[in-house]
C-alpha positions as CSV (number, residue, x, y, z in Angstrom):
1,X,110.0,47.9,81.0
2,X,111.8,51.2,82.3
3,X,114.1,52.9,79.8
4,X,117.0,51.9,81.8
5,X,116.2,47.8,81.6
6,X,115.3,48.7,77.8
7,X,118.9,50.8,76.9
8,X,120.5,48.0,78.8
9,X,119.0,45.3,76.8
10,X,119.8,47.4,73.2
11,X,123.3,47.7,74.6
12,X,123.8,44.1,75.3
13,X,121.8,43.1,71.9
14,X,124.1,45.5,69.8
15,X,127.4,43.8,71.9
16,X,125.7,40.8,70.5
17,X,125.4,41.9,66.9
18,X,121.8,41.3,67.7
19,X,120.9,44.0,64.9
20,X,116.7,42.4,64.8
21,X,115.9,43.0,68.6
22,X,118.0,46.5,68.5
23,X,116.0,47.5,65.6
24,X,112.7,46.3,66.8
25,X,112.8,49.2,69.8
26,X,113.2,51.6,67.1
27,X,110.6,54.1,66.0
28,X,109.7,54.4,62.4
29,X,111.3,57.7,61.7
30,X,114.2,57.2,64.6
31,X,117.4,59.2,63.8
32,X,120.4,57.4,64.5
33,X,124.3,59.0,64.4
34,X,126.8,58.4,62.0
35,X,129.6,58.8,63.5
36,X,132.0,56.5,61.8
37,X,130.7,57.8,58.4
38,X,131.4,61.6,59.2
39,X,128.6,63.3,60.5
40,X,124.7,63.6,60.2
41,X,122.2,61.2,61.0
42,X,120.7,58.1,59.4
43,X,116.5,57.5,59.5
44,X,114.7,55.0,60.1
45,X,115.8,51.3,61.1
46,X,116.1,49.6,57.8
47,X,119.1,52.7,57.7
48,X,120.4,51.9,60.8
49,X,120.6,48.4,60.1
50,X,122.0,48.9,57.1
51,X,124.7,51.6,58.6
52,X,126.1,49.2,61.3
53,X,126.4,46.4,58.4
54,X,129.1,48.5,56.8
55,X,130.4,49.7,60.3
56,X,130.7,46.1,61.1
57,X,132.7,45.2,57.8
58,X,135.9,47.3,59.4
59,X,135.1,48.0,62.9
60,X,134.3,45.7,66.2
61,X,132.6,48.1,68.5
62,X,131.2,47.2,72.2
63,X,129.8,49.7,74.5
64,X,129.4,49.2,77.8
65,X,126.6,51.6,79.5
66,X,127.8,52.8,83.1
67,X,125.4,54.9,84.6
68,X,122.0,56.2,83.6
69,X,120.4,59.9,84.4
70,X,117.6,62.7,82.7
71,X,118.8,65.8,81.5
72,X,116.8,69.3,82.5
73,X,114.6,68.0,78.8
74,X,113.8,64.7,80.2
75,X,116.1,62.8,78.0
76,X,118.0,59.5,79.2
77,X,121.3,60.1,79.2
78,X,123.8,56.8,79.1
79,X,126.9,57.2,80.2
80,X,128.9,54.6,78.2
81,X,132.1,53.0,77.9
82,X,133.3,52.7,74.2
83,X,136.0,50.2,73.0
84,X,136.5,50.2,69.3
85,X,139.1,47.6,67.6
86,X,139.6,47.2,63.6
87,X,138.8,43.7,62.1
88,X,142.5,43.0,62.8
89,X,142.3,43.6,66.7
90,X,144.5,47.1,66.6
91,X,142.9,49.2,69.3
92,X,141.2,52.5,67.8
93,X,139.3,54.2,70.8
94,X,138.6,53.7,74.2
95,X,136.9,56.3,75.6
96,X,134.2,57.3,77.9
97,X,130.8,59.5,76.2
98,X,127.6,60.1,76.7
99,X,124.7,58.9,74.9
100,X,121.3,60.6,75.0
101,X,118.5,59.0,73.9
102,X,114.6,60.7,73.4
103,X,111.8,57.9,73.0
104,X,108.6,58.2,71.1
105,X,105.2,58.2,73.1
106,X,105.2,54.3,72.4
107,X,108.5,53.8,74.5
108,X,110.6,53.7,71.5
109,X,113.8,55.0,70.4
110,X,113.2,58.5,68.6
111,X,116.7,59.7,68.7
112,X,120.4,59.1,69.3
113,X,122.7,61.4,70.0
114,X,126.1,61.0,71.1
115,X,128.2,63.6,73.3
116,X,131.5,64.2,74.7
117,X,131.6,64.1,78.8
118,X,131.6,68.2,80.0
């Protein structure tokens, strides 16, 4: 599976609330955002798991990728469409980002990092 066919798949499992098949392309130590918590990073995917269960408890987020490119570092970089809504349907953000993902030498996620369009 390419990285493309792979982000696509996380991004339609995490639309889902698929949280098991997103976390199962995750590498041990992966570092994962927390951008709804602040800042910094959680590790590892029993973290991530558990940071999107409290995300989810307020927030609906779907993100929709729309194009996919390497950066000069060899990164995959996901252009995405983000739509957030609070549990009571009140629009929050809609907004256009990057994404920018490093995978381990096994294919899997290493890092997430999310970035505002230049």
């Amino acid at each position: 599976m390419t990285p493309q066919q792979l982000l696509t798949q996380l991004y339609a499992d995490f639309n889902a609330r698929n949280t098991e098949a997103v976390l199962a392309q995750m590498a041990p130590d992966v570092e994962w955002p927390a951008s709804t918590e602040g800042s910094g990073y959680v590790t590892g995917p029993a973290e991530v798991g558990a940071y999107w269960a409290r995300q989810w408890t307020t927030l609906d987020p779907h993100v929709d990728p729309l194009s996919f490119t390497r950066d000069d570092h060899g990164r995959a970089v996901v252009e995405v469409h983000l739509v957030v809504h609070d549990k009571g349907g009140k629009l929050l953000a809609d907004q256009v980002l990057h994404h920018v993902y490093t995978f381990n030498e096994n294919g899997l996620v290493r890092r997430m990092d999310i970035e505002a369009l230049p």
